[in-house]
PyMOL Python script that loads the backbone (N, CA, C, O; Angstrom):
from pymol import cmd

cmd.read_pdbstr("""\
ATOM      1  N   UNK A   1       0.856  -1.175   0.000  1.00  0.00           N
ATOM      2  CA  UNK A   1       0.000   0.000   0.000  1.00  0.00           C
ATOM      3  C   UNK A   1       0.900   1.235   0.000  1.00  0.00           C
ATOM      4  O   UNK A   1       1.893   1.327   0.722  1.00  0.00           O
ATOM      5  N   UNK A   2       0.537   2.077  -0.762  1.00  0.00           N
ATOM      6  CA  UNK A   2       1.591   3.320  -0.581  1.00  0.00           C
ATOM      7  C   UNK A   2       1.013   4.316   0.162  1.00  0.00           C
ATOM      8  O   UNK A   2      -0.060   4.399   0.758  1.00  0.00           O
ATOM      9  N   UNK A   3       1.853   4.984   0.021  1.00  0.00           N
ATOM     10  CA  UNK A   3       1.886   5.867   1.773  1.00  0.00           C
ATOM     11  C   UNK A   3       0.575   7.005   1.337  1.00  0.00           C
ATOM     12  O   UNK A   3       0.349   7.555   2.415  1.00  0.00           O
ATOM     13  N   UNK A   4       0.102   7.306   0.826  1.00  0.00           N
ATOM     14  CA  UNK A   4      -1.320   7.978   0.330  1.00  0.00           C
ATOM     15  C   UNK A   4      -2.423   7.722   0.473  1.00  0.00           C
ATOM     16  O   UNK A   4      -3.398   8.394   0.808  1.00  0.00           O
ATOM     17  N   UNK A   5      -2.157   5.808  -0.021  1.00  0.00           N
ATOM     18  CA  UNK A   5      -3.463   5.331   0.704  1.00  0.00           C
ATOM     19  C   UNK A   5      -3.439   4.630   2.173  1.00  0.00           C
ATOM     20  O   UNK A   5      -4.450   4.520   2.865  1.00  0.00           O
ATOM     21  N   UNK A   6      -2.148   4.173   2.555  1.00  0.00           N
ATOM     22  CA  UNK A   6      -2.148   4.638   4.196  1.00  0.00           C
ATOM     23  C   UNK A   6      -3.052   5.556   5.108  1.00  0.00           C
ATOM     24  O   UNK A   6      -3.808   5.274   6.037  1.00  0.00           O
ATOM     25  N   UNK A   7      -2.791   6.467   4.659  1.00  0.00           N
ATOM     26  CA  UNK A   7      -2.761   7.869   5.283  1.00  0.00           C
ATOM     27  C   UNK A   7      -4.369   7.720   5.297  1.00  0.00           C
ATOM     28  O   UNK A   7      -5.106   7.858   6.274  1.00  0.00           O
ATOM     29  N   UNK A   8      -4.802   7.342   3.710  1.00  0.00           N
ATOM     30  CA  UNK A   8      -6.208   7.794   3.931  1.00  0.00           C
ATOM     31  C   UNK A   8      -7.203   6.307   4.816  1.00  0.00           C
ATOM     32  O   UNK A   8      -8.272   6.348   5.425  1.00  0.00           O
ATOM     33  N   UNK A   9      -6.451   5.362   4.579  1.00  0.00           N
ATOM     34  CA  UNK A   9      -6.594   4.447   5.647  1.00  0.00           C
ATOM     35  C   UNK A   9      -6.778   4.479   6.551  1.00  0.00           C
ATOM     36  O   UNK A   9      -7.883   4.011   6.824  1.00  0.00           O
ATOM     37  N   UNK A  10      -6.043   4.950   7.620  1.00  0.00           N
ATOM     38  CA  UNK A  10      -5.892   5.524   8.793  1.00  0.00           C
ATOM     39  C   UNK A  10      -6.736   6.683   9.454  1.00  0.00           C
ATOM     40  O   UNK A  10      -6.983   6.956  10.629  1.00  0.00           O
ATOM     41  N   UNK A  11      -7.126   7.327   8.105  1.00  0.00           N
ATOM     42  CA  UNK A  11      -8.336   8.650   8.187  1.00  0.00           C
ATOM     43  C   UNK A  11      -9.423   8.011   8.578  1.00  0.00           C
ATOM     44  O   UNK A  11     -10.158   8.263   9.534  1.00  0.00           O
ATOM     45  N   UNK A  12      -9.503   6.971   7.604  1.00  0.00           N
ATOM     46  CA  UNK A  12     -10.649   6.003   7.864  1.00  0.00           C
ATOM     47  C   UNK A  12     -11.276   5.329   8.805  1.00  0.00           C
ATOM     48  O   UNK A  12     -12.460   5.369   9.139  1.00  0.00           O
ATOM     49  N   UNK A  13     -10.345   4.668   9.230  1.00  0.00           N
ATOM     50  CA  UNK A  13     -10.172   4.288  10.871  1.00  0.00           C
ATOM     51  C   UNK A  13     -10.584   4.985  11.615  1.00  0.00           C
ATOM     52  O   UNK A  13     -11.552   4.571  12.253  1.00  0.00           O
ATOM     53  N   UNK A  14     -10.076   6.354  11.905  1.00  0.00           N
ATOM     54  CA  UNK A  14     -10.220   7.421  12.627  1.00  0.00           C
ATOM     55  C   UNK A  14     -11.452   7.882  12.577  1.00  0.00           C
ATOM     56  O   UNK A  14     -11.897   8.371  13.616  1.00  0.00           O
ATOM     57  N   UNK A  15     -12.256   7.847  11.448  1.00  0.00           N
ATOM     58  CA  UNK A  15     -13.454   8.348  11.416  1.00  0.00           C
ATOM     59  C   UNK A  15     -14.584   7.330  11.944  1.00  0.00           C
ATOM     60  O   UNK A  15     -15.704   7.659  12.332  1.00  0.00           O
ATOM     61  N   UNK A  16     -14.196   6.365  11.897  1.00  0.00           N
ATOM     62  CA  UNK A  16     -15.035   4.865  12.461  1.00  0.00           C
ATOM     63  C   UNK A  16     -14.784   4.888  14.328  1.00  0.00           C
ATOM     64  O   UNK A  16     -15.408   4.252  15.177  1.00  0.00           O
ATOM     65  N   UNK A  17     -14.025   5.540  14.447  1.00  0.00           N
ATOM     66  CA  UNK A  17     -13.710   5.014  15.862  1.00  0.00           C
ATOM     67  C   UNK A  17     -14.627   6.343  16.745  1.00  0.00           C
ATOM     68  O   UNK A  17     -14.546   6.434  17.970  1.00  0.00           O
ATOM     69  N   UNK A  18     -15.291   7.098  16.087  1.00  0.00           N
ATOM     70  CA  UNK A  18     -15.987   8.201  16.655  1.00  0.00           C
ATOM     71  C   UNK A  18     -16.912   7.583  16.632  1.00  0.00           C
ATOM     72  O   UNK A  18     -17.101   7.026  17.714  1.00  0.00           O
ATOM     73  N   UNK A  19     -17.810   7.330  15.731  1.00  0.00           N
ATOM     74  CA  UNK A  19     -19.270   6.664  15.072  1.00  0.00           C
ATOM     75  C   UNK A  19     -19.226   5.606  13.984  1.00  0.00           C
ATOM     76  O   UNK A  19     -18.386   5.693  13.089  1.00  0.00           O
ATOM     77  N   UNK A  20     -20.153   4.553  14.031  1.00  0.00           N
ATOM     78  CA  UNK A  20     -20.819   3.915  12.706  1.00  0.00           C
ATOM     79  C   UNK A  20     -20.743   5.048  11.651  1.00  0.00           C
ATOM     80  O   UNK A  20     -21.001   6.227  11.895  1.00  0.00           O
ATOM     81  N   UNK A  21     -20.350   4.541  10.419  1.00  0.00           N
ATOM     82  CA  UNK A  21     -20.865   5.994   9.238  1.00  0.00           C
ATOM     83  C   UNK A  21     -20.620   5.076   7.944  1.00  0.00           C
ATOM     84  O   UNK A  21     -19.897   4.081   7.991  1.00  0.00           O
ATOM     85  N   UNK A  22     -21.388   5.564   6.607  1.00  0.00           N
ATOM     86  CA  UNK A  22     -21.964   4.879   5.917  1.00  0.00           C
ATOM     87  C   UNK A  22     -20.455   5.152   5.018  1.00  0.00           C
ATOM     88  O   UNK A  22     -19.716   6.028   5.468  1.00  0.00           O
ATOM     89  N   UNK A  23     -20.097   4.540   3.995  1.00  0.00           N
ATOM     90  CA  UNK A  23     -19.297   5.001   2.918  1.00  0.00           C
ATOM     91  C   UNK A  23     -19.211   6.519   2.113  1.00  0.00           C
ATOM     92  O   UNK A  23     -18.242   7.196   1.769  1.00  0.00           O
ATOM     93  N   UNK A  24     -21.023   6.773   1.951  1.00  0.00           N
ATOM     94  CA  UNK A  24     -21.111   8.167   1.601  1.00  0.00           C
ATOM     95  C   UNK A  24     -20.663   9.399   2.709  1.00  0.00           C
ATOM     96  O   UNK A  24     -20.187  10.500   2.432  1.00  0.00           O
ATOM     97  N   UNK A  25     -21.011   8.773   4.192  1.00  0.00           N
ATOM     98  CA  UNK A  25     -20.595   9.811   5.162  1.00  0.00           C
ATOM     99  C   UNK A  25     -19.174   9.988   5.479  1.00  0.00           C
ATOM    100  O   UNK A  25     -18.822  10.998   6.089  1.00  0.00           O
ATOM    101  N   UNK A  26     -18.447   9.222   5.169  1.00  0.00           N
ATOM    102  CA  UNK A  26     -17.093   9.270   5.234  1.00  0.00           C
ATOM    103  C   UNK A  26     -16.212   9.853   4.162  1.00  0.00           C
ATOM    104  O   UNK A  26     -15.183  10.524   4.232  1.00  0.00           O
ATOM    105  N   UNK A  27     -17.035   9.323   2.977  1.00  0.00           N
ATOM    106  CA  UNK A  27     -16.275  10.354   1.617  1.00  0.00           C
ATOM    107  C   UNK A  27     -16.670  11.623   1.648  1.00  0.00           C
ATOM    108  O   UNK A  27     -16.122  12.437   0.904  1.00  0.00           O
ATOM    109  N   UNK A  28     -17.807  12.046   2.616  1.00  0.00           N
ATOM    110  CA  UNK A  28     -18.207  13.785   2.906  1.00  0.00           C
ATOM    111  C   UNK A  28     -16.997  14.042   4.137  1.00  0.00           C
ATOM    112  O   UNK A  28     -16.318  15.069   4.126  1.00  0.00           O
ATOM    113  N   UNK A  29     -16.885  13.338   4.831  1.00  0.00           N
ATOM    114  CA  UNK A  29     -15.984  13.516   6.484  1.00  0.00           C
ATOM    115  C   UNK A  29     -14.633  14.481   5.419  1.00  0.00           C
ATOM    116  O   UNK A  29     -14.300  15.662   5.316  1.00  0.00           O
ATOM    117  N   UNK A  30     -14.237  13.294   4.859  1.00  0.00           N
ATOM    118  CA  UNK A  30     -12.940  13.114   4.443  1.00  0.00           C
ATOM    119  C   UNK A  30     -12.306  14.167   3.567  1.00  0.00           C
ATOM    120  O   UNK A  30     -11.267  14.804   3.743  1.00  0.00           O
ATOM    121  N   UNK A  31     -13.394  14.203   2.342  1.00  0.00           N
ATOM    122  CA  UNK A  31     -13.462  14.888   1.363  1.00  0.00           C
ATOM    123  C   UNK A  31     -12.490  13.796   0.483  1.00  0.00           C
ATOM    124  O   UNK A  31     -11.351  14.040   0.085  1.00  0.00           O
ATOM    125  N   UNK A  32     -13.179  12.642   0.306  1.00  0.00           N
ATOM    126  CA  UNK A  32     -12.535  11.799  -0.573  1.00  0.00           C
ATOM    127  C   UNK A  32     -13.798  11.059  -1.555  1.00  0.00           C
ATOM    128  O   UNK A  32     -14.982  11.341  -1.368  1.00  0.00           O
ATOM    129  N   UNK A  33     -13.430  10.264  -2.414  1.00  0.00           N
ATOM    130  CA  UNK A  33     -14.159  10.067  -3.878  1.00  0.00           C
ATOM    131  C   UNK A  33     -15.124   8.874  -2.820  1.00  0.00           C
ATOM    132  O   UNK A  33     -14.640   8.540  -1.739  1.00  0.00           O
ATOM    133  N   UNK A  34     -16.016   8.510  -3.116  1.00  0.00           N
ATOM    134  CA  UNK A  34     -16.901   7.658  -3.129  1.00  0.00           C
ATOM    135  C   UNK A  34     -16.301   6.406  -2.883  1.00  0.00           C
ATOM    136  O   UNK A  34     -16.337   5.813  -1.804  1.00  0.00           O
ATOM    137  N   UNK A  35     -15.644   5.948  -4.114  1.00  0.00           N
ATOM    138  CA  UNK A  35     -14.816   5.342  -4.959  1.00  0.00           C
ATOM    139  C   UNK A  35     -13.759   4.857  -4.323  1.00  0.00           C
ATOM    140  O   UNK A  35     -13.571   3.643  -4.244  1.00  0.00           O
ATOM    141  N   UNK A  36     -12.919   5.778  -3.778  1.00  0.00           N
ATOM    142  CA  UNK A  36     -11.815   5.633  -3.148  1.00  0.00           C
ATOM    143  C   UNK A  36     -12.239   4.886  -1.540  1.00  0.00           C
ATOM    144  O   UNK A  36     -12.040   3.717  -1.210  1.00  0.00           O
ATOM    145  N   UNK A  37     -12.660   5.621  -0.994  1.00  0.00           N
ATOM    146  CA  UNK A  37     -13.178   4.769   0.283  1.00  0.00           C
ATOM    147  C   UNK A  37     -14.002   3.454   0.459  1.00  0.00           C
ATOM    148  O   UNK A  37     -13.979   3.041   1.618  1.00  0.00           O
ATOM    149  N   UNK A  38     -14.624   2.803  -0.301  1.00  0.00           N
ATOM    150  CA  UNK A  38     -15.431   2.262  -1.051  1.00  0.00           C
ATOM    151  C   UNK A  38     -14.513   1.349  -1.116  1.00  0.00           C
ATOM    152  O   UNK A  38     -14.730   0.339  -0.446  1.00  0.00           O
ATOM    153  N   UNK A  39     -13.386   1.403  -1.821  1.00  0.00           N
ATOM    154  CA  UNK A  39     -12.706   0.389  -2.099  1.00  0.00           C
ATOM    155  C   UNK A  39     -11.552   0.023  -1.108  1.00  0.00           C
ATOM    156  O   UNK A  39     -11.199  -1.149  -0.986  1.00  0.00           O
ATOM    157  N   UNK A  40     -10.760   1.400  -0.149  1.00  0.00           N
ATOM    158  CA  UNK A  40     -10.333   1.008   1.274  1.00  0.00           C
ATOM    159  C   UNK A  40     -11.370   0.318   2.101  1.00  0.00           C
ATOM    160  O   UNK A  40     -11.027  -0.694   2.713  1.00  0.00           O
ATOM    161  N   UNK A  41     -12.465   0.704   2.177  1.00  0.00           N
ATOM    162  CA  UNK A  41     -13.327  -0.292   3.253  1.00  0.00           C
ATOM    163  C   UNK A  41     -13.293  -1.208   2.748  1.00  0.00           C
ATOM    164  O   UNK A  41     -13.363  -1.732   3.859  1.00  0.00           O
ATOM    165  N   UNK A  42     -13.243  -2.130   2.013  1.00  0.00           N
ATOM    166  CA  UNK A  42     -13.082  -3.395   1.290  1.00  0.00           C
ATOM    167  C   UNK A  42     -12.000  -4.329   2.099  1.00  0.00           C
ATOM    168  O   UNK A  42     -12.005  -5.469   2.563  1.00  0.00           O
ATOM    169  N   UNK A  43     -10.929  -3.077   2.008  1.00  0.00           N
ATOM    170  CA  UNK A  43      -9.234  -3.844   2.362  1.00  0.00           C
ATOM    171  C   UNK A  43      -9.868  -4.262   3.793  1.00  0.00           C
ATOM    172  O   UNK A  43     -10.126  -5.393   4.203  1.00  0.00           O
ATOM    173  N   UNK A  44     -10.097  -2.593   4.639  1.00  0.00           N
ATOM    174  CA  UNK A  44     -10.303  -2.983   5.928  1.00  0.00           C
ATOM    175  C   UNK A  44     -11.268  -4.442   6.433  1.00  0.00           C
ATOM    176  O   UNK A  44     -10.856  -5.287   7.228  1.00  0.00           O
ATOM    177  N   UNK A  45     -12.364  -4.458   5.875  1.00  0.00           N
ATOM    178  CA  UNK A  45     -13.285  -5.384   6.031  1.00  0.00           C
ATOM    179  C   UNK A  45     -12.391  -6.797   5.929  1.00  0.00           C
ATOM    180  O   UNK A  45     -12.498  -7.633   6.826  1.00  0.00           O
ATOM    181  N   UNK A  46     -11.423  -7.035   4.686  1.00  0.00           N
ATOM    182  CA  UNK A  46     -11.095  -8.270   4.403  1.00  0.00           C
ATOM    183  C   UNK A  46      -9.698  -8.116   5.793  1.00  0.00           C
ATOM    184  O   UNK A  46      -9.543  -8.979   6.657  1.00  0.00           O
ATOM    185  N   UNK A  47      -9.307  -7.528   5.744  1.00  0.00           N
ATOM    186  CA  UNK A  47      -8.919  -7.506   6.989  1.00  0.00           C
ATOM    187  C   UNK A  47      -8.738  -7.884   8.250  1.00  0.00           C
ATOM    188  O   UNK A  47      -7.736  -8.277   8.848  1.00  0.00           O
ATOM    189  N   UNK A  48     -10.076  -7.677   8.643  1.00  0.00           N
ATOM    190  CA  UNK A  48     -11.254  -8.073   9.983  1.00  0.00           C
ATOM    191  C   UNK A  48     -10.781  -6.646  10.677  1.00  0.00           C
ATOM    192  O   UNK A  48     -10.468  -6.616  11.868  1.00  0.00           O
ATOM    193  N   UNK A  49     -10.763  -5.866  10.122  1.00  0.00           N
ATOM    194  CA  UNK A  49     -10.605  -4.082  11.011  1.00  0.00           C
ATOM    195  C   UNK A  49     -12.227  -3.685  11.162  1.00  0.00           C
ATOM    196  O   UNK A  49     -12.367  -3.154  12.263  1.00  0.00           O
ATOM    197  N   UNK A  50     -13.032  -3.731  10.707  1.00  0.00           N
ATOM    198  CA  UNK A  50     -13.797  -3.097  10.550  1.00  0.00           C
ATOM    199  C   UNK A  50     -15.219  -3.927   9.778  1.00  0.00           C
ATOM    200  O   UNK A  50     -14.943  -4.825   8.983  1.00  0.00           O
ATOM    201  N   UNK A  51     -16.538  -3.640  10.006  1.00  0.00           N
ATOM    202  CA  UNK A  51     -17.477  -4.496   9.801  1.00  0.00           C
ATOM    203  C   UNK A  51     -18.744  -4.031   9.871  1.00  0.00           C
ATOM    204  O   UNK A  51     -19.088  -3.536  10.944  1.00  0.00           O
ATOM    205  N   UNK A  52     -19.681  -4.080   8.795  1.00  0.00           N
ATOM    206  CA  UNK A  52     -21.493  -3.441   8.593  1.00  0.00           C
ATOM    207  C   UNK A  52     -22.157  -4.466   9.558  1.00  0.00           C
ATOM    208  O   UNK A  52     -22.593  -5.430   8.930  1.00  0.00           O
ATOM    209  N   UNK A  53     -22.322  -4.526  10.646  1.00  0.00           N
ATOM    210  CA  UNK A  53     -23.239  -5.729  11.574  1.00  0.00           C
ATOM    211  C   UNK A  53     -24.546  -4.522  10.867  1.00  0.00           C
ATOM    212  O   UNK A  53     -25.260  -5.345  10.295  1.00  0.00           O
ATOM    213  N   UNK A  54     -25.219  -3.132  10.598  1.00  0.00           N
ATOM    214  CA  UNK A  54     -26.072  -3.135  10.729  1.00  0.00           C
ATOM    215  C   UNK A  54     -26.417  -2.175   9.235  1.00  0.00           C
ATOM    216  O   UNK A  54     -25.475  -1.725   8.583  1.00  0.00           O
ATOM    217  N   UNK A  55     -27.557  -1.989   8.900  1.00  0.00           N
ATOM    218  CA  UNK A  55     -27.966  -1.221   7.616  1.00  0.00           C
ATOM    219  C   UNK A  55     -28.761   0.100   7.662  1.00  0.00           C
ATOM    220  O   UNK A  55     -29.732   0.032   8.416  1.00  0.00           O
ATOM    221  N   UNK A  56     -28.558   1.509   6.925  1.00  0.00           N
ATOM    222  CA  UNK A  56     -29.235   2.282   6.820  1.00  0.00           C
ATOM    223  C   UNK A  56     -30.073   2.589   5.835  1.00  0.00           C
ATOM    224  O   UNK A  56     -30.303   1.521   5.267  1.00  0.00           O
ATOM    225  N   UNK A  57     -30.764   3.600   5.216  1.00  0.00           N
ATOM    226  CA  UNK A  57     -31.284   3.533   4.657  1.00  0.00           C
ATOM    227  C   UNK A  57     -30.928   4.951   4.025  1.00  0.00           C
ATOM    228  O   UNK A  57     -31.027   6.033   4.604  1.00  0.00           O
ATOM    229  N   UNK A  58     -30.493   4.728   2.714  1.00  0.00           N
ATOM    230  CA  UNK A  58     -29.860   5.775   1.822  1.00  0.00           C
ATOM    231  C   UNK A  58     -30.138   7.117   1.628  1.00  0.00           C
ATOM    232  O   UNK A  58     -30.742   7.687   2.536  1.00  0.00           O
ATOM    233  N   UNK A  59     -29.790   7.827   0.514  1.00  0.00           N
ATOM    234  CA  UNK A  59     -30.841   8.887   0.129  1.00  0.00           C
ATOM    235  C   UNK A  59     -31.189   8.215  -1.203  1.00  0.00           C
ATOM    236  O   UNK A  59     -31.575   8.942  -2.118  1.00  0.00           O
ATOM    237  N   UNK A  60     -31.112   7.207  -1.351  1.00  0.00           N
ATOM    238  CA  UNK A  60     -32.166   6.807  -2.523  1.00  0.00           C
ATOM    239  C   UNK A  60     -33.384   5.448  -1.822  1.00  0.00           C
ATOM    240  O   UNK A  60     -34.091   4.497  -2.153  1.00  0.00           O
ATOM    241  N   UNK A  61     -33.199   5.781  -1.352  1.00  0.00           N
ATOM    242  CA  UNK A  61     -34.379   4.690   0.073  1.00  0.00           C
ATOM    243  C   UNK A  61     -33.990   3.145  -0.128  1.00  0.00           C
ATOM    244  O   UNK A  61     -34.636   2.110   0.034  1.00  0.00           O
ATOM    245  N   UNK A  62     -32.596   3.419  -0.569  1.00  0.00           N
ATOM    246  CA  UNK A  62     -31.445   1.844  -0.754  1.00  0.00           C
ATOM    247  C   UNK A  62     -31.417   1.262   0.609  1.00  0.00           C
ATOM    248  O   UNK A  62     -31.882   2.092   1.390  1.00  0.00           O
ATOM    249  N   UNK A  63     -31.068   0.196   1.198  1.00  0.00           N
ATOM    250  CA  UNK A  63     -30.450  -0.113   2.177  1.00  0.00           C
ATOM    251  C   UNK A  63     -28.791  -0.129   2.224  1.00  0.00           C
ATOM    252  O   UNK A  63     -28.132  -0.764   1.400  1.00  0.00           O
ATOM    253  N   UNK A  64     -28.237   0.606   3.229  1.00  0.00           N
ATOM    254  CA  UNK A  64     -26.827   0.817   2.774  1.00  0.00           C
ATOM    255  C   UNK A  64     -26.090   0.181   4.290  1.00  0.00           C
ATOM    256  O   UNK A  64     -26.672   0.003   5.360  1.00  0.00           O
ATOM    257  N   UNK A  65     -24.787  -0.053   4.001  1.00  0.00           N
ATOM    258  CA  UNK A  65     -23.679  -0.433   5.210  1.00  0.00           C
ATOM    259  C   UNK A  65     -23.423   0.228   5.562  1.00  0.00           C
ATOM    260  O   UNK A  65     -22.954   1.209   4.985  1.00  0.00           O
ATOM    261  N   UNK A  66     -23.681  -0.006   7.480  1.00  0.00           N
ATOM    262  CA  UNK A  66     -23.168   1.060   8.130  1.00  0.00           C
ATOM    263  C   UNK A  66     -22.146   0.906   8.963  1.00  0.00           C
ATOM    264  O   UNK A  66     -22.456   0.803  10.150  1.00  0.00           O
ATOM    265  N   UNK A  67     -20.572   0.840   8.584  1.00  0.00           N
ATOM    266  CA  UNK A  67     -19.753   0.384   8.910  1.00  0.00           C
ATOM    267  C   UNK A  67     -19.502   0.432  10.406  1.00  0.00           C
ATOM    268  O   UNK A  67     -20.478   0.726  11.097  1.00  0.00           O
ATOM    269  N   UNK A  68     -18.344   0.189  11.018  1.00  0.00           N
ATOM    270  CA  UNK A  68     -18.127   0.315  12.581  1.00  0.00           C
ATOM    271  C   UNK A  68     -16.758  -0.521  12.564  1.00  0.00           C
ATOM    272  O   UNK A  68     -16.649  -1.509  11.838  1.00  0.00           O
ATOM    273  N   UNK A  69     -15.799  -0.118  13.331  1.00  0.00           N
ATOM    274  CA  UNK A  69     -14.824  -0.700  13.876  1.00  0.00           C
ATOM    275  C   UNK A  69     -15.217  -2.020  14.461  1.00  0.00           C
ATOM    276  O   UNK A  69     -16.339  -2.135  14.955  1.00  0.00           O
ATOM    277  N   UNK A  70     -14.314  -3.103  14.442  1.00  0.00           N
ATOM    278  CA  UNK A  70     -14.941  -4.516  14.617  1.00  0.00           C
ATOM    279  C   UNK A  70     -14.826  -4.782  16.359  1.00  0.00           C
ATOM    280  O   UNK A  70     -13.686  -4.835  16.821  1.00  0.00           O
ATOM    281  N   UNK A  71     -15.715  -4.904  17.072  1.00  0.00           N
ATOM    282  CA  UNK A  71     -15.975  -4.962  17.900  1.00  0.00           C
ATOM    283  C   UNK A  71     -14.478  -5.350  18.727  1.00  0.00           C
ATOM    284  O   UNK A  71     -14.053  -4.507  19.517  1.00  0.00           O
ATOM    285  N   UNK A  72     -13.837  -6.408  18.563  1.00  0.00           N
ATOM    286  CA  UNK A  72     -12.577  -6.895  19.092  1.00  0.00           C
ATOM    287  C   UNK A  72     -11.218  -5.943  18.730  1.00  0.00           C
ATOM    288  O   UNK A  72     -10.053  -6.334  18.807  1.00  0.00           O
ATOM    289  N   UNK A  73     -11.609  -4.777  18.372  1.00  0.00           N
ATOM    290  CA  UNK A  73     -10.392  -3.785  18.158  1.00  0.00           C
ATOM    291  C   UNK A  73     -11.188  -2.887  19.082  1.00  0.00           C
ATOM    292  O   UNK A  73     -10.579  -2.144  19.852  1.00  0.00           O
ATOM    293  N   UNK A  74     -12.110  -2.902  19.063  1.00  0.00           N
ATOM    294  CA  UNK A  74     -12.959  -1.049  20.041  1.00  0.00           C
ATOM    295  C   UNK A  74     -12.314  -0.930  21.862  1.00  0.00           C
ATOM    296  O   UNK A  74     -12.792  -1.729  22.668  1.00  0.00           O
ATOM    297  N   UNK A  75     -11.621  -0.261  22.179  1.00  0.00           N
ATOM    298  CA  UNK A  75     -11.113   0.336  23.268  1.00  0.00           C
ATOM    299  C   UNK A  75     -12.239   0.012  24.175  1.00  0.00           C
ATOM    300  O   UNK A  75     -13.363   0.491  24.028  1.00  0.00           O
ATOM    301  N   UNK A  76     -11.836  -0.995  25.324  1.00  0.00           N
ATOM    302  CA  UNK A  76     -12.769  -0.471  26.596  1.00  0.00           C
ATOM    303  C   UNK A  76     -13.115   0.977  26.988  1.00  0.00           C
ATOM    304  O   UNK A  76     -12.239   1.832  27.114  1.00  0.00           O
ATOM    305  N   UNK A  77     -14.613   1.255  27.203  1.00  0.00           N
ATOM    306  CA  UNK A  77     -14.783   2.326  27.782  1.00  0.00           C
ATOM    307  C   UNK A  77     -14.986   2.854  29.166  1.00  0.00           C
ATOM    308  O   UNK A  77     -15.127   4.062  29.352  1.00  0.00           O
TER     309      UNK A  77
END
""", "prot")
cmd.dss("prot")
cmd.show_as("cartoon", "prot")
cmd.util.cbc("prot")
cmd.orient("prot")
């Protein structure tokens, strides 16, 4: 992975560890492509970083993934 998509990796992460947030809410967080995150959540998921246990409901009245840090990485609170 090169150090660009690291970085935005790690953004990623970072934005999961606040809240659940959908792919579209994170490419708004971020200010990154759809596309691009879309396809890092992929890595993360195959991973086991990160995981949709639950679904929202789009702005096209889709059912969408609502990602979350995978329970066995989340910090005691």
């Amino acid at each position: 992975m090169n150090k660009l998509a690291a970085q935005d990796r790690d953004r990623i992460l970072q934005c999961l560890h606040t809240m659940p947030m959908t792919v579209a809410q994170i490419s708004q967080q971020l200010h990154l492509s759809t596309a691009r995150v879309s396809g890092i959540v992929q890595i993360l998921k195959s991973e086991g970083l990160i995981h949709a246990p639950r679904c929202t409901t789009g702005p096209r009245g889709k059912p969408v993934n609502l990602w979350e840090i995978h329970p066995s990485l989340k910090s005691p609170e």
